[in-house]
N, C-alpha and C positions, 0 to 999 in steps of 0.2 A: 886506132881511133882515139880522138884524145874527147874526155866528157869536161862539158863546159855547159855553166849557166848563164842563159841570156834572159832579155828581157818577152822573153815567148811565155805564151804557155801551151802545151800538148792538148788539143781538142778532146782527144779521146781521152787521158787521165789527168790531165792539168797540172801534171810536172812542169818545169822550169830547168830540166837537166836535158842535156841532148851529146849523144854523139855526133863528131863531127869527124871525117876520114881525115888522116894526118899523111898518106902515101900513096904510090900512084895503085900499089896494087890492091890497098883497099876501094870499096864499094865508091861512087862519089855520092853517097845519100844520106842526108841527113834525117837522125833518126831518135827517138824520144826515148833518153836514157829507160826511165821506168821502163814502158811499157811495150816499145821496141815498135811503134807505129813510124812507116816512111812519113815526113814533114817534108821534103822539099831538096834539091837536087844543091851539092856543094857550093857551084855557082850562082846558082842561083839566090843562097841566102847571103853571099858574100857580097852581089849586085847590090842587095837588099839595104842593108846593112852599112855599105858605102852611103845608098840615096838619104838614109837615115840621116846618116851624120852628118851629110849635105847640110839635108834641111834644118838640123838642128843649128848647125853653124850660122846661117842665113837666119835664122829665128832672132839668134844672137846678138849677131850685128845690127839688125835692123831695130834692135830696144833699147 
């Protein structure tokens, strides 16, 4: 698991740290360093996170 801070925060304790699985045979769940609450499935925060940057790019250009 590698722990990294994103621009989230953990509903349940409002950390800013999360594990993220780094291998196949880890978990694929992302999961709220502190307090160890599941957030959201590996893919699915990396879809996320892509659309993010998208959009932020496109914010960009268009100013």
């Amino acid at each position: 698991m590698l722990e990294v801070r994103l621009e989230l925060e953990c509903s349940i304790c409002g950390a800013q740290h999360f594990r993220i699985p780094t291998r196949d045979e880890d978990r694929d769940i992302v999961v709220c360093a502190r307090c160890h609450s599941v957030k959201c499935r590996a893919d699915d925060l990396e879809w996320r996170m892509a659309q993010a940057s998208a959009m932020r790019r496109e914010a960009l250009l268009a100013s």
